[in-house]
Backbone as XML, in Angstrom:
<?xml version="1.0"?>
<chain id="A" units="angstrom">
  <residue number="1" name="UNK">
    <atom name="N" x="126.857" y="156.347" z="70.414"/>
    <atom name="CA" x="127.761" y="155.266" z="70.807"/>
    <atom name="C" x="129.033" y="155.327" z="69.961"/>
  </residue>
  <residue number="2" name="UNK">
    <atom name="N" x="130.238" y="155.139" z="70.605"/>
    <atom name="CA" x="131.344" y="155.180" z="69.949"/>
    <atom name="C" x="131.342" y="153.478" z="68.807"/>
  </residue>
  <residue number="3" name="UNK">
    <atom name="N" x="132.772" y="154.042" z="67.507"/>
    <atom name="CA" x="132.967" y="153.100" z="66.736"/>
    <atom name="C" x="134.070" y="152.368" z="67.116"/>
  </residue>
  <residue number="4" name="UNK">
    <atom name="N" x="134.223" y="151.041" z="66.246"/>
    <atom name="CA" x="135.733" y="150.900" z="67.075"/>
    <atom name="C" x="136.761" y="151.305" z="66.430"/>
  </residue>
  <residue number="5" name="UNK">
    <atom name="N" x="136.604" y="151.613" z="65.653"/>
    <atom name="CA" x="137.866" y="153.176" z="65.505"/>
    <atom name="C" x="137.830" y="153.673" z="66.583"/>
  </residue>
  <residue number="6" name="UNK">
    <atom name="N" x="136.752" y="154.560" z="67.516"/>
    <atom name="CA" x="136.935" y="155.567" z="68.226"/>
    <atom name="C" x="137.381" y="154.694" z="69.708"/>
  </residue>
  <residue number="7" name="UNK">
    <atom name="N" x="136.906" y="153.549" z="69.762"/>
    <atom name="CA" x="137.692" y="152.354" z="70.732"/>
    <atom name="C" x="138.984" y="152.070" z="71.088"/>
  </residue>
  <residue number="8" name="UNK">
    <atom name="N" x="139.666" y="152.075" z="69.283"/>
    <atom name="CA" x="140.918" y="152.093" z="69.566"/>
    <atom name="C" x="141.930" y="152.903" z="69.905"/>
  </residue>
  <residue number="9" name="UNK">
    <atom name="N" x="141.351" y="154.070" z="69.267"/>
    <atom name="CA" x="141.886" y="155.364" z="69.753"/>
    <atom name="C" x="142.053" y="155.731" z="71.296"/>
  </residue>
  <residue number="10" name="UNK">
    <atom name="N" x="140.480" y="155.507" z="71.978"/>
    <atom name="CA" x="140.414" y="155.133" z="73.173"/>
    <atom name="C" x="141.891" y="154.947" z="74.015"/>
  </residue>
  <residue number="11" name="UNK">
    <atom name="N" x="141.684" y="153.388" z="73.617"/>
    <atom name="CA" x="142.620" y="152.963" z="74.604"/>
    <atom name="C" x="144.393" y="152.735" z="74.465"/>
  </residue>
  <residue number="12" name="UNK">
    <atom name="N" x="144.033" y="153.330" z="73.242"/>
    <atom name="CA" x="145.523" y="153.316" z="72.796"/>
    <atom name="C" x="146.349" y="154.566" z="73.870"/>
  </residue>
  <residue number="13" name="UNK">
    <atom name="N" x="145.131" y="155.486" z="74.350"/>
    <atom name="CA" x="146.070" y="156.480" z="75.207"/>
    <atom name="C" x="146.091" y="156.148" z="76.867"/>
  </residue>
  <residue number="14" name="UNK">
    <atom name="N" x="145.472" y="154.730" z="77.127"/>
    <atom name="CA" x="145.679" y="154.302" z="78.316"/>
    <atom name="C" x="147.051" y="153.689" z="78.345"/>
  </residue>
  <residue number="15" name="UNK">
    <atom name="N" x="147.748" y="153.641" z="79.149"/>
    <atom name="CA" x="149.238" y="152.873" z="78.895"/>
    <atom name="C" x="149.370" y="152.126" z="80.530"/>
  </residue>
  <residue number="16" name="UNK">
    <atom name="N" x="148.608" y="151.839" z="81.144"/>
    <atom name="CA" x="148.667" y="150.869" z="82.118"/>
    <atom name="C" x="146.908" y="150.384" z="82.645"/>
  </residue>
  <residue number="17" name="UNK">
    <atom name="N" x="147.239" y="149.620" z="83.434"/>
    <atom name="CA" x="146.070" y="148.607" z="83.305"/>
    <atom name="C" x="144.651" y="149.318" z="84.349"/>
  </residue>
  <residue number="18" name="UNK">
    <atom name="N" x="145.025" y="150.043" z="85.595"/>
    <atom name="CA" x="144.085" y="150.758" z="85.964"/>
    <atom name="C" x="143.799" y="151.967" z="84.795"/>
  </residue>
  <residue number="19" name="UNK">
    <atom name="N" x="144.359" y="152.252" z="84.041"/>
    <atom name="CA" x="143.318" y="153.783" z="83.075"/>
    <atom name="C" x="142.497" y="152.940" z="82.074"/>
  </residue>
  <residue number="20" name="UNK">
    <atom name="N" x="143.135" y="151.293" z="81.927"/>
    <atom name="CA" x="142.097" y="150.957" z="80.927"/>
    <atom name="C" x="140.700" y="150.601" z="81.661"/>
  </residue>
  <residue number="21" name="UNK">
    <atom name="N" x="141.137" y="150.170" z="83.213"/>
    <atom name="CA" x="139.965" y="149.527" z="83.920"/>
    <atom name="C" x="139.173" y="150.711" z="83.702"/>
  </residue>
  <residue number="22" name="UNK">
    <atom name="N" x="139.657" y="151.885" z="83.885"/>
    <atom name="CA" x="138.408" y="153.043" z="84.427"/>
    <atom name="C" x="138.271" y="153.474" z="83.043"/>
  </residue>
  <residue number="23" name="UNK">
    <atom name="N" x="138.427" y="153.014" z="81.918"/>
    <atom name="CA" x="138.042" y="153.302" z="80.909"/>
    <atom name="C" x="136.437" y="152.527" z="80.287"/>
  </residue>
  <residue number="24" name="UNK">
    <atom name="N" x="136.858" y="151.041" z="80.862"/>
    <atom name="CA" x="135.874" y="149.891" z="80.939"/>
    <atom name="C" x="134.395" y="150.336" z="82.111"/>
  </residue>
  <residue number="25" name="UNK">
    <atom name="N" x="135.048" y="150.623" z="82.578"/>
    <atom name="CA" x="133.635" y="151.486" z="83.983"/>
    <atom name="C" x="132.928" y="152.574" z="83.298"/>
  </residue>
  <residue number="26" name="UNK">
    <atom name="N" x="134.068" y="153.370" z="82.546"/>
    <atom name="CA" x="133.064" y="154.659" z="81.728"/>
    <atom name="C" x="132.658" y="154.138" z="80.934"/>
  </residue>
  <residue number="27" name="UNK">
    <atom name="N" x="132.775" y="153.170" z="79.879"/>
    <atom name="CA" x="132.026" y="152.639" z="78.686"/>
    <atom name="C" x="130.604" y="151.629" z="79.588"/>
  </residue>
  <residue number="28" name="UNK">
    <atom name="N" x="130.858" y="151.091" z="80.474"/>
    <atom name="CA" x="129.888" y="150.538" z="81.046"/>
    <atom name="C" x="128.572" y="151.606" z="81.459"/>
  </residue>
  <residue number="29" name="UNK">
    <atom name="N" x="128.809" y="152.825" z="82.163"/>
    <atom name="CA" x="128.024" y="153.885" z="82.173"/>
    <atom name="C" x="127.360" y="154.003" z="81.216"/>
  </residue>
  <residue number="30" name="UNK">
    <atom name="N" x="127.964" y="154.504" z="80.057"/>
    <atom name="CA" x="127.326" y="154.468" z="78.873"/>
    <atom name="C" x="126.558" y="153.634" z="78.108"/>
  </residue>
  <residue number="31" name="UNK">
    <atom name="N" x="126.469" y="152.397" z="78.383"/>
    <atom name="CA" x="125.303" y="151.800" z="77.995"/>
    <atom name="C" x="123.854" y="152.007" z="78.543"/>
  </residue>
  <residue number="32" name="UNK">
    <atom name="N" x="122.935" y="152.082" z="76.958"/>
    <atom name="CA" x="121.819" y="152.237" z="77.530"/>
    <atom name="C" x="121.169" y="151.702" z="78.166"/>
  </residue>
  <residue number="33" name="UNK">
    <atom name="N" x="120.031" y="152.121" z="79.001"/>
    <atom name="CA" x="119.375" y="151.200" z="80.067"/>
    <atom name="C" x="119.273" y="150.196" z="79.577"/>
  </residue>
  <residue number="34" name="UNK">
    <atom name="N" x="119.113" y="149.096" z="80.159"/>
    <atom name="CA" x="118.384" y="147.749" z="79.770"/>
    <atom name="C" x="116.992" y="147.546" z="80.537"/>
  </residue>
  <residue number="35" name="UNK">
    <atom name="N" x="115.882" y="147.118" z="79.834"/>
    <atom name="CA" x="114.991" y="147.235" z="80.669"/>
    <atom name="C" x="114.737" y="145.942" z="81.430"/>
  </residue>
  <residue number="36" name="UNK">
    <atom name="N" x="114.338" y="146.064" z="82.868"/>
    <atom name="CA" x="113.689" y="145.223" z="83.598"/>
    <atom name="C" x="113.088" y="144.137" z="83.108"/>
  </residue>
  <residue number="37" name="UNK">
    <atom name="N" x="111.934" y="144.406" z="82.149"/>
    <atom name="CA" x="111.654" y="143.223" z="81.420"/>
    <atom name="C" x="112.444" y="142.022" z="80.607"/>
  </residue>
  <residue number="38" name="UNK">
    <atom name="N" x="113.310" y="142.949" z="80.023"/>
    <atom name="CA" x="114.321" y="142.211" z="78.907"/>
    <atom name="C" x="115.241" y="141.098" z="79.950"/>
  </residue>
  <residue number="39" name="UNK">
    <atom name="N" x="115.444" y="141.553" z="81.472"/>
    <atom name="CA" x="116.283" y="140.490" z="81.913"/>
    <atom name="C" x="115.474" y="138.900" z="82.250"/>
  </residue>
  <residue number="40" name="UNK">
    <atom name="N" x="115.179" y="138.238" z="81.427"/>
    <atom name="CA" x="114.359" y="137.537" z="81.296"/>
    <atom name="C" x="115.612" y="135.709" z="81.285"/>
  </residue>
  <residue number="41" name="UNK">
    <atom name="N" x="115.523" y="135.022" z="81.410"/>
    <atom name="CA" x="116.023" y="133.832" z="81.000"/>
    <atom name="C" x="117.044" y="133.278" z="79.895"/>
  </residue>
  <residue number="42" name="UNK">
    <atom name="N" x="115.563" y="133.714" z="78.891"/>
    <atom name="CA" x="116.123" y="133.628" z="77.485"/>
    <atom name="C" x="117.437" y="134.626" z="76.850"/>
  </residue>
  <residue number="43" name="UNK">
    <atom name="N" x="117.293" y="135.990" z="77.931"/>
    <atom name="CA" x="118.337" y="136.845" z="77.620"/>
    <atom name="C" x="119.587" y="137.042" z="78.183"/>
  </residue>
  <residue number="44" name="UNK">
    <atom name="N" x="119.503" y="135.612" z="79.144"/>
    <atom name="CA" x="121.019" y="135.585" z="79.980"/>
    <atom name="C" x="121.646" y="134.985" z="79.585"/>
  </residue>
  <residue number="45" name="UNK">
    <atom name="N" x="123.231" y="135.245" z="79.331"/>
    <atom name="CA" x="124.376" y="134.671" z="78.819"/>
    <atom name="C" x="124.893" y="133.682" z="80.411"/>
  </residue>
  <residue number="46" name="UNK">
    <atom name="N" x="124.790" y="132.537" z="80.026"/>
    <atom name="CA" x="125.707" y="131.312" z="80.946"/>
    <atom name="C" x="127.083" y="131.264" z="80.905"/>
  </residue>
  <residue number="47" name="UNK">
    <atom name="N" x="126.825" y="130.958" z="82.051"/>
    <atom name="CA" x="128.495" y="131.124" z="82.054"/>
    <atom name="C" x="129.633" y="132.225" z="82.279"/>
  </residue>
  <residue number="48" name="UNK">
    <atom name="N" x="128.926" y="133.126" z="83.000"/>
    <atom name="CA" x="129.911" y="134.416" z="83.609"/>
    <atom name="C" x="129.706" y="134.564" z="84.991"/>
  </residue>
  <residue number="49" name="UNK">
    <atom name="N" x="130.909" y="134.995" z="85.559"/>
    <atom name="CA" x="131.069" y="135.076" z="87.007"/>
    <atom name="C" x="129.251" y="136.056" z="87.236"/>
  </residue>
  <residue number="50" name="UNK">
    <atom name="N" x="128.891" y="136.949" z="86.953"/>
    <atom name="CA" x="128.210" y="138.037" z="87.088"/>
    <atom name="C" x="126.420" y="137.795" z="86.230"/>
  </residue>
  <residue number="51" name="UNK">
    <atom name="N" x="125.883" y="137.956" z="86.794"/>
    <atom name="CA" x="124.564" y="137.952" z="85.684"/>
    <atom name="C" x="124.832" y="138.755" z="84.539"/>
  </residue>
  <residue number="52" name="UNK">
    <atom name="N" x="124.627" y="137.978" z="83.212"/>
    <atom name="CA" x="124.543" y="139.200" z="81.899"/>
    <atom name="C" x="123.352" y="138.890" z="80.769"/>
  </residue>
  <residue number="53" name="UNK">
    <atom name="N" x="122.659" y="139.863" z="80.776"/>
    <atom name="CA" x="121.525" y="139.911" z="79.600"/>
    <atom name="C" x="122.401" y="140.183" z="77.978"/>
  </residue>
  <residue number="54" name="UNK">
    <atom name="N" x="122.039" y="139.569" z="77.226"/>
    <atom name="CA" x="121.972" y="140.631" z="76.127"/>
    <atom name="C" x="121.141" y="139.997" z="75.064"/>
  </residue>
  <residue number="55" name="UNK">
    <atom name="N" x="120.550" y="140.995" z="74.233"/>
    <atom name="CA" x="118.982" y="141.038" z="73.892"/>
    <atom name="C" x="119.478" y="142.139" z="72.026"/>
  </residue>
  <residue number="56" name="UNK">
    <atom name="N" x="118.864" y="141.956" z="71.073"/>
    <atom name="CA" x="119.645" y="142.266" z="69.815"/>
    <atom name="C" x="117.868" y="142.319" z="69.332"/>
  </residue>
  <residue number="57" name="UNK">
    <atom name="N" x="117.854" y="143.187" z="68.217"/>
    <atom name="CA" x="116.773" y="143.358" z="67.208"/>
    <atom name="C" x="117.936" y="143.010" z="65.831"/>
  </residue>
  <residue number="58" name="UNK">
    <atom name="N" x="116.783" y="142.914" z="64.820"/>
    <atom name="CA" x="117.581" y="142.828" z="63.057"/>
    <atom name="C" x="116.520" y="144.177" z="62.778"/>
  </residue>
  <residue number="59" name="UNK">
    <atom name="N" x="117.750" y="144.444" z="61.990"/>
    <atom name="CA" x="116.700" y="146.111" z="61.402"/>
    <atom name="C" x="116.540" y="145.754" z="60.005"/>
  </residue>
  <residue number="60" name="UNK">
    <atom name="N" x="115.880" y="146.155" z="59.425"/>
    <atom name="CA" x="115.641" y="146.378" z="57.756"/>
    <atom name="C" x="116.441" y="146.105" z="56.890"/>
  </residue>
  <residue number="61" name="UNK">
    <atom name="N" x="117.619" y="146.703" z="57.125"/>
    <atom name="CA" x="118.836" y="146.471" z="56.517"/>
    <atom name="C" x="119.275" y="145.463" z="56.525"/>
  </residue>
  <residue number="62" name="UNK">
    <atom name="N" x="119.374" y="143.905" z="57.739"/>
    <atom name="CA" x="119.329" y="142.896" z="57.679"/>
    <atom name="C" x="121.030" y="143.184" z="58.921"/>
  </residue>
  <residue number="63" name="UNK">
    <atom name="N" x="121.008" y="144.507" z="59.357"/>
    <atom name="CA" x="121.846" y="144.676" z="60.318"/>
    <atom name="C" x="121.455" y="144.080" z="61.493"/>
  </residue>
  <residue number="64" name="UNK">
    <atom name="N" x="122.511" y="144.312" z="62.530"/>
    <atom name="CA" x="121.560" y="143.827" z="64.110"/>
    <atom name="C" x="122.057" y="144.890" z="64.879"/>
  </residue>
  <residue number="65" name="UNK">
    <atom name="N" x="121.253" y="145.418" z="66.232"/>
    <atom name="CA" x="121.261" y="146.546" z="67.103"/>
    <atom name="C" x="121.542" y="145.740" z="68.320"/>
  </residue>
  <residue number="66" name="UNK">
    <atom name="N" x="122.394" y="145.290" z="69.087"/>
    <atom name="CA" x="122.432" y="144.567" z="70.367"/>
    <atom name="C" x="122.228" y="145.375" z="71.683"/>
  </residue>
  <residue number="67" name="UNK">
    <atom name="N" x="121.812" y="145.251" z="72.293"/>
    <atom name="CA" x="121.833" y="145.661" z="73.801"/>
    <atom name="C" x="122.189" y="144.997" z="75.388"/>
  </residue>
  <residue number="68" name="UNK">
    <atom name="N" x="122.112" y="145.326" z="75.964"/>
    <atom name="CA" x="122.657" y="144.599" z="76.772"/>
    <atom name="C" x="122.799" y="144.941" z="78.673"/>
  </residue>
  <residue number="69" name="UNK">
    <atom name="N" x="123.415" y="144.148" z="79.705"/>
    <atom name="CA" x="123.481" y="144.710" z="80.788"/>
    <atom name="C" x="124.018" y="143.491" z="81.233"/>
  </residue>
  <residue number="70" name="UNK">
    <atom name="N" x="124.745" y="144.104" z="82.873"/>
    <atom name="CA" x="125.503" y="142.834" z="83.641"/>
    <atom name="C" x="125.370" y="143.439" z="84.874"/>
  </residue>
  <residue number="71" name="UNK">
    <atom name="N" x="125.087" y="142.420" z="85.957"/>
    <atom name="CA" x="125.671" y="143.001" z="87.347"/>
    <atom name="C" x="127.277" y="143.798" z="88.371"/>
  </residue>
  <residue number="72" name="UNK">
    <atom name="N" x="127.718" y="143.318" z="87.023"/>
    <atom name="CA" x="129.111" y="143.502" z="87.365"/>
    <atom name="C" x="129.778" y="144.449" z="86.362"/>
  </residue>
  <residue number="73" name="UNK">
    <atom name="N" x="130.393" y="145.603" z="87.026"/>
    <atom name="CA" x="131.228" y="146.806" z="86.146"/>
    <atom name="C" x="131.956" y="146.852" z="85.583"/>
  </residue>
  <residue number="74" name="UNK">
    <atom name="N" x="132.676" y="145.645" z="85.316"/>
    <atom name="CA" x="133.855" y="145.626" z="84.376"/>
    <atom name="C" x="133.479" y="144.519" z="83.014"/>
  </residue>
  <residue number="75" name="UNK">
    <atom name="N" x="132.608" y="143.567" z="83.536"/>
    <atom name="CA" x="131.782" y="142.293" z="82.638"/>
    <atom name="C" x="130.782" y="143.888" z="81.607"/>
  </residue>
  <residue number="76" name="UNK">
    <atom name="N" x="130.538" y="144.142" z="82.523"/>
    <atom name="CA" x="129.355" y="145.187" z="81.934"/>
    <atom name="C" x="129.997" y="146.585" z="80.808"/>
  </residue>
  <residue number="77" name="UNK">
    <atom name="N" x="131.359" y="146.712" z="80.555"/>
    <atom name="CA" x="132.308" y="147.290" z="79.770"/>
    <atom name="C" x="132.917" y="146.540" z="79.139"/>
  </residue>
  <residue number="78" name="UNK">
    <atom name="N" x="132.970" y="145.299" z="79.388"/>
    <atom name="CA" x="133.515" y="144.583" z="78.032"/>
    <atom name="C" x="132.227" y="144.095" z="77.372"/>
  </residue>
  <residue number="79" name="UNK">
    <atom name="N" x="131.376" y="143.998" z="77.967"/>
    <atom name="CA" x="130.318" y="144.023" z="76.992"/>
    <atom name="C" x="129.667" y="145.310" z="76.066"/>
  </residue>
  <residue number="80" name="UNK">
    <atom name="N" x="129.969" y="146.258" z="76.625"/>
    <atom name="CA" x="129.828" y="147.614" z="75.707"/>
    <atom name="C" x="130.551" y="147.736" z="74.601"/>
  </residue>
  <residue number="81" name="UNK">
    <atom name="N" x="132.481" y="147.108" z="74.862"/>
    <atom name="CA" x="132.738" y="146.951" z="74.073"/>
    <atom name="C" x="132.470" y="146.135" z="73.019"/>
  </residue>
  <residue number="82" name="UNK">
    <atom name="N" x="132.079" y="144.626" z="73.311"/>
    <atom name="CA" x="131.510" y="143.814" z="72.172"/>
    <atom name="C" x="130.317" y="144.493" z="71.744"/>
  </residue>
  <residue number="83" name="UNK">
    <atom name="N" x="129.504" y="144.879" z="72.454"/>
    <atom name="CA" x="128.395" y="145.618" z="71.293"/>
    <atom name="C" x="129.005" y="146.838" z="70.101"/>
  </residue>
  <residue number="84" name="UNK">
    <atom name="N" x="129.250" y="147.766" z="70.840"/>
    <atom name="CA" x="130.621" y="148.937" z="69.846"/>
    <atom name="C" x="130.551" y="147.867" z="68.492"/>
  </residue>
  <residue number="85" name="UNK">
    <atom name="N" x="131.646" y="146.912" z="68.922"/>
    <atom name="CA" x="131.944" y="146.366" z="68.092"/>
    <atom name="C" x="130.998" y="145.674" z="66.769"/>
  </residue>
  <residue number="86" name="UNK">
    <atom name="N" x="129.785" y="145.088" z="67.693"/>
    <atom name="CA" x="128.780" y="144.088" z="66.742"/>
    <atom name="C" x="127.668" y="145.298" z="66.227"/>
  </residue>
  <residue number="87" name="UNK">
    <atom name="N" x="127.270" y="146.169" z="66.461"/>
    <atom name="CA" x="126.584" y="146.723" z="66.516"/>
    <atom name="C" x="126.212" y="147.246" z="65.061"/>
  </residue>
  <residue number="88" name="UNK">
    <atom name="N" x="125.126" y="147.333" z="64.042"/>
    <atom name="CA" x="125.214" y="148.051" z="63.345"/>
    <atom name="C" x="125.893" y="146.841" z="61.806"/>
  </residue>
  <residue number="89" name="UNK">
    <atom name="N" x="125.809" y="145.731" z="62.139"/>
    <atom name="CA" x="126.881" y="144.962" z="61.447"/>
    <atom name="C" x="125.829" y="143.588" z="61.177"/>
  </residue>
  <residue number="90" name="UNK">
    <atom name="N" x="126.374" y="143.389" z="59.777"/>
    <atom name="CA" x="125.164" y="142.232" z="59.269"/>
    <atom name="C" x="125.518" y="141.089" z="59.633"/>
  </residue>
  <residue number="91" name="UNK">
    <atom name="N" x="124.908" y="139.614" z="59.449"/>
    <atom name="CA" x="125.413" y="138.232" z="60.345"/>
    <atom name="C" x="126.532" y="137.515" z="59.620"/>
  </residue>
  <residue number="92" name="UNK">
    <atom name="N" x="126.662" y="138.097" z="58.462"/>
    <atom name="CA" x="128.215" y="137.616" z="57.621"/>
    <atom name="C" x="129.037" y="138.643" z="58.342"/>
  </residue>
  <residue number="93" name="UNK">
    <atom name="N" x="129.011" y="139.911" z="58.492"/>
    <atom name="CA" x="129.855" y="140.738" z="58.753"/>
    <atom name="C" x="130.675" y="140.433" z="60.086"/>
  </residue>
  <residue number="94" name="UNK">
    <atom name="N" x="129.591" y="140.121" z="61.580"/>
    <atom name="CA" x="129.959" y="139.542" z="62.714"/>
    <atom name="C" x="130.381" y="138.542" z="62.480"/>
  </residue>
  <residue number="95" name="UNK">
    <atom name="N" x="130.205" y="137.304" z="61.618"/>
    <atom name="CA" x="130.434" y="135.837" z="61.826"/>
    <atom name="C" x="132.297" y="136.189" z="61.429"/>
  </residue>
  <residue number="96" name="UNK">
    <atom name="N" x="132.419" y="137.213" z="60.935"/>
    <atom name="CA" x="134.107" y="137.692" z="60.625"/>
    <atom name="C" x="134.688" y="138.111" z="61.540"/>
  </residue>
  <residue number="97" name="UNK">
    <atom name="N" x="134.448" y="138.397" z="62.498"/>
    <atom name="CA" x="135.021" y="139.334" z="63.828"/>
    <atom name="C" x="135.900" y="138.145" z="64.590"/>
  </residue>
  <residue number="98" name="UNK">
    <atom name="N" x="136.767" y="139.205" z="64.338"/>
    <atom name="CA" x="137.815" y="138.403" z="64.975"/>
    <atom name="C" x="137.862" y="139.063" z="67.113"/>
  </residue>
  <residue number="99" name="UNK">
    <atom name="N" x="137.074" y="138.873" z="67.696"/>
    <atom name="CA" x="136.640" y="139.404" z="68.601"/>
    <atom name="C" x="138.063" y="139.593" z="69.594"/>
  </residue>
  <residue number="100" name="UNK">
    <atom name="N" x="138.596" y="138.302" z="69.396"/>
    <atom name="CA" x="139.806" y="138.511" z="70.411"/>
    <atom name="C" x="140.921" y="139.098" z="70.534"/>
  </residue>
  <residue number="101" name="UNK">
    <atom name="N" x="140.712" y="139.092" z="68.716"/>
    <atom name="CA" x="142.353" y="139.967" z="68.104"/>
    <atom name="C" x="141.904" y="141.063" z="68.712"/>
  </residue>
  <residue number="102" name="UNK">
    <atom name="N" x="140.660" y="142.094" z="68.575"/>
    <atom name="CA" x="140.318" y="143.241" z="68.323"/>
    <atom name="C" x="140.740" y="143.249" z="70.120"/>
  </residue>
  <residue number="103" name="UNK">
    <atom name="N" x="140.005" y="142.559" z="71.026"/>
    <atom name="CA" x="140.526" y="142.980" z="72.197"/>
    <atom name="C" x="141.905" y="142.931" z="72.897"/>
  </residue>
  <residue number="104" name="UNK">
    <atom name="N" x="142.756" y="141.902" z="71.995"/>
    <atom name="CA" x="143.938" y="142.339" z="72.416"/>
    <atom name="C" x="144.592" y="143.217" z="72.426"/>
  </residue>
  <residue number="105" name="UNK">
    <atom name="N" x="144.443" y="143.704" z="71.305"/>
    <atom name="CA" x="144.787" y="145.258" z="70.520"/>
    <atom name="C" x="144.509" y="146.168" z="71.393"/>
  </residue>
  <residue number="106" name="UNK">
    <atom name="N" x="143.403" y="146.301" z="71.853"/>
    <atom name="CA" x="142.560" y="147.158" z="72.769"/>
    <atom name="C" x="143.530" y="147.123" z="74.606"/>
  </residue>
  <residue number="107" name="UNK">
    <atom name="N" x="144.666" y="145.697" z="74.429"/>
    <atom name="CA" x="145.418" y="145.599" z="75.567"/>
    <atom name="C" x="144.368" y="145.273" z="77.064"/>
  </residue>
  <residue number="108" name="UNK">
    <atom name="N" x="142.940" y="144.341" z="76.837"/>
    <atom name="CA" x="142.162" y="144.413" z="77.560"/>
    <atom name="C" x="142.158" y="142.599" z="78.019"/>
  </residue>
  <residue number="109" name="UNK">
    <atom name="N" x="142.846" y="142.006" z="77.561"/>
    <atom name="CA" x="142.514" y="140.534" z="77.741"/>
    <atom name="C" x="143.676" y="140.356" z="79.014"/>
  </residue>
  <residue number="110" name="UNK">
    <atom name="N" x="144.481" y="141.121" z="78.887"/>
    <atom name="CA" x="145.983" y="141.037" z="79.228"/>
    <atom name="C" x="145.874" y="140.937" z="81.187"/>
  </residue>
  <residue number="111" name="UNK">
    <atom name="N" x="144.897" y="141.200" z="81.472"/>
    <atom name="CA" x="144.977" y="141.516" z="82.834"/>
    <atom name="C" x="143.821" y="140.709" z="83.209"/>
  </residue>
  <residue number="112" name="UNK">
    <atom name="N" x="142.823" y="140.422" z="82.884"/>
    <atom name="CA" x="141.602" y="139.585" z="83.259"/>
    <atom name="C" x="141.653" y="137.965" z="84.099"/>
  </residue>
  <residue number="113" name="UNK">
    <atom name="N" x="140.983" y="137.632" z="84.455"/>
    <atom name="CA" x="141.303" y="136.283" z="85.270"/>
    <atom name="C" x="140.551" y="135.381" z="84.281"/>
  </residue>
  <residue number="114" name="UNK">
    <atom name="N" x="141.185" y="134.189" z="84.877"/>
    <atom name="CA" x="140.502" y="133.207" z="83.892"/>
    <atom name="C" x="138.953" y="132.986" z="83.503"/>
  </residue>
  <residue number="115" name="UNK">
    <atom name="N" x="138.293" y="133.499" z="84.621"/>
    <atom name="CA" x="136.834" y="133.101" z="84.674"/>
    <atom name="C" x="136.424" y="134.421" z="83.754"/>
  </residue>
  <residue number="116" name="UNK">
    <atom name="N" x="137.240" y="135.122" z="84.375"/>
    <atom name="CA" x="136.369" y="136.986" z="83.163"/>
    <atom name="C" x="136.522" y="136.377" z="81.523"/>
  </residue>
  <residue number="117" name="UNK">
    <atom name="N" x="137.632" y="135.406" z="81.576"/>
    <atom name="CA" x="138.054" y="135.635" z="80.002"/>
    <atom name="C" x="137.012" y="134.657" z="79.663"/>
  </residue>
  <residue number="118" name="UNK">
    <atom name="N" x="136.628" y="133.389" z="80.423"/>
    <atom name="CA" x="135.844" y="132.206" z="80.089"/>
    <atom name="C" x="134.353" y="133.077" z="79.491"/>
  </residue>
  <residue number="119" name="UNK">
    <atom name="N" x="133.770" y="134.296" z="80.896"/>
    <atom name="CA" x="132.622" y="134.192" z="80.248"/>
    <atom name="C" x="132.543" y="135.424" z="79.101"/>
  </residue>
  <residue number="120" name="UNK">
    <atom name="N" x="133.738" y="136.137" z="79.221"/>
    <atom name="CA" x="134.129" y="136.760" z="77.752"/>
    <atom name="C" x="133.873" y="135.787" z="76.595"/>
  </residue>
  <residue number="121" name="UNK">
    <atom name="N" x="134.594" y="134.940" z="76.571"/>
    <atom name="CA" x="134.203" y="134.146" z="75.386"/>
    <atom name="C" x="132.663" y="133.406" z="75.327"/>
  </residue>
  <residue number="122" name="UNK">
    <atom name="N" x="132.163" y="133.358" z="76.226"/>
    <atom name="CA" x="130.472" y="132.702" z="76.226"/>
    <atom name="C" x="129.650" y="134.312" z="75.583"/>
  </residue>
  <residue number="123" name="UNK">
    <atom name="N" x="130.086" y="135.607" z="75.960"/>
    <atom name="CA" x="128.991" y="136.582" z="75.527"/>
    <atom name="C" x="129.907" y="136.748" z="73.741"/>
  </residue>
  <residue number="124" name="UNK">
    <atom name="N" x="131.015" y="136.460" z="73.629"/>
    <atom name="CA" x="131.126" y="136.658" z="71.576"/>
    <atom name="C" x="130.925" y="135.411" z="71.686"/>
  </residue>
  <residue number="125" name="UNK">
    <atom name="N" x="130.423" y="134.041" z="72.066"/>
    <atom name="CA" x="129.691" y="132.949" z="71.336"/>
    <atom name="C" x="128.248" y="133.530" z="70.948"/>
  </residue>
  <residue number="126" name="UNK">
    <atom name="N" x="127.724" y="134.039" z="72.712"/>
    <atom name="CA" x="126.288" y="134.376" z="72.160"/>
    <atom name="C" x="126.084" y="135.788" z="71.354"/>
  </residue>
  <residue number="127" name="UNK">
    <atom name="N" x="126.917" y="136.161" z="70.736"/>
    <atom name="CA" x="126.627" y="137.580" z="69.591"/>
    <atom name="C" x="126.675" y="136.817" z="68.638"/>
  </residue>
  <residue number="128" name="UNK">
    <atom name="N" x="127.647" y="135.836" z="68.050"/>
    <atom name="CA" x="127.557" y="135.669" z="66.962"/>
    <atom name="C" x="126.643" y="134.067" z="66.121"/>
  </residue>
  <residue number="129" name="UNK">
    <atom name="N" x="126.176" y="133.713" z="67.714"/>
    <atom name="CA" x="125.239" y="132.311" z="67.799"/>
    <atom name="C" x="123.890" y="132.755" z="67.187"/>
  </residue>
  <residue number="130" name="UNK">
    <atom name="N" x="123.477" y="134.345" z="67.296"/>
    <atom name="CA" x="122.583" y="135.243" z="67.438"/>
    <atom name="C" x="122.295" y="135.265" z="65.408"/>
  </residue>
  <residue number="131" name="UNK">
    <atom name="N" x="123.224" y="135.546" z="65.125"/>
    <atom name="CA" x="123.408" y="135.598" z="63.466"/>
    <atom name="C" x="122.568" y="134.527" z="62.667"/>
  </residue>
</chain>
């Protein structure tokens, strides 16, 4: 899985809004399966146009591993990106994420409709509610 270093790099070489979309579709690919089981109740985020799971272990380290899935291909790449992002990262470390700066930067908020951005902000409530 890419870092978000390798995120920003990313999209820094998209320079209009369809290469970032199809950038968001390939990062969506790339998430790993989610399993059948995991789409359970408890693992759905409220509040997005689209069904979205996401489901997190704590490892040893006192890090967290998130995972995740959505019905929808572009909900389902900005959620790859918030994992990228949370991934690997302790619950002081996330409770710091500045989630929105990082996606502006990324030039990804800029085009979204109101409802994408609403349940954007319900899946970084539930990453860092998770902590």
């Amino acid at each position: 899985m890419l870092s978000q270093q390798n995120l920003t790099e990313l999209f820094a070489k998209h320079h209009n809004w369809q290469d970032r979309y199809r950038q968001l579709v390939l990062l969506a690919k790339q998430l790993p399966d989610f399993p059948d089981e995991q789409k359970t109740e408890q693992n759905q985020v409220n509040g997005c146009e689209n069904r979205v799971w996401l489901s997190y272990q704590k490892q040893a380290d006192n890090t967290y591993i998130f995972s995740g899935d959505s019905e929808g291909r572009i909900v389902k790449g900005l959620l790859a990106i918030l994992i990228i992002i949370a991934n690997h990262k302790t619950a002081q470390q996330i409770a710091a994420i500045d989630f929105q700066s990082i996606l502006h930067e990324l030039k990804i908020t800029d085009e979204l409709s109101q409802s994408r951005l609403q349940g954007l902000a319900k899946l970084i409530e539930r990453i860092k509610s998770i902590t």
